[in-house]
C-alpha positions, 0 to 999 in steps of 0.5 A: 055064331061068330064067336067060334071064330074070336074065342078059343074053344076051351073057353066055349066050352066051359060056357053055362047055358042059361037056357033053363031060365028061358034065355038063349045066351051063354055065361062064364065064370069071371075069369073066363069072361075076363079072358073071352073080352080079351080075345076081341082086343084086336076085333071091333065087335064091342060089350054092349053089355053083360048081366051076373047070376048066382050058380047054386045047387041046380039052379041060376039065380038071376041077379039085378047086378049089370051094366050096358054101354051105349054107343056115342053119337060121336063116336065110331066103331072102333073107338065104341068097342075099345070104350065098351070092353074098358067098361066091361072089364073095369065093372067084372073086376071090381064086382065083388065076389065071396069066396064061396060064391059061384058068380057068372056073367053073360056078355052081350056082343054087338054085330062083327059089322055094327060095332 
């Protein structure tokens, strides 16, 4: 997994698993993956996009909340990945959340070599 080499292991390590609802992903709090997108600043592996749960008391409630980011026919790898981790974190920072409520987000990456 290629993120072992981008992403300190601090922040894989506070990752949730989403596997109890049948996906084999990964999620962060907000922070977290406002942070995991800014370790790729220097790497063309782009945000092709992310979807947010609700973490309550023993369970992760999907939620229909997300975004994606499609690569532009004109555009190259590295214009891609700089536009799709703008968009990524423009659409994490404004997602409101109330103080009490437990929000993650899965990101979804591209290939290192497809970007």
């Amino acid at each position: 997994m290629f993120l072992k080499e981008f992403i300190p292991q601090r922040l894989l390590s506070n990752a949730i698993s989403l596997k109890s609802i049948g996906l084999n992903e990964l999620a962060w709090d907000k922070t977290s993956a406002l942070e995991i997108i800014k370790c790729l600043d220097f790497v063309d592996i782009g945000i092709l996009g992310g979807d947010l749960y609700r973490l309550e008391p023993g369970k992760i409630i999907p939620l229909s909340d997300n975004w994606y980011c499609d690569k532009k026919s004109n555009e190259n790898n590295k214009e891609y990945s700089f536009r799709s981790k703008i968009k990524a974190l423009n659409y994490i920072k404004s997602y409101p959340v109330d103080h009490d409520e437990k929000i993650i987000i899965s990101l979804i990456f591209t290939d290192i070599n497809s970007a």
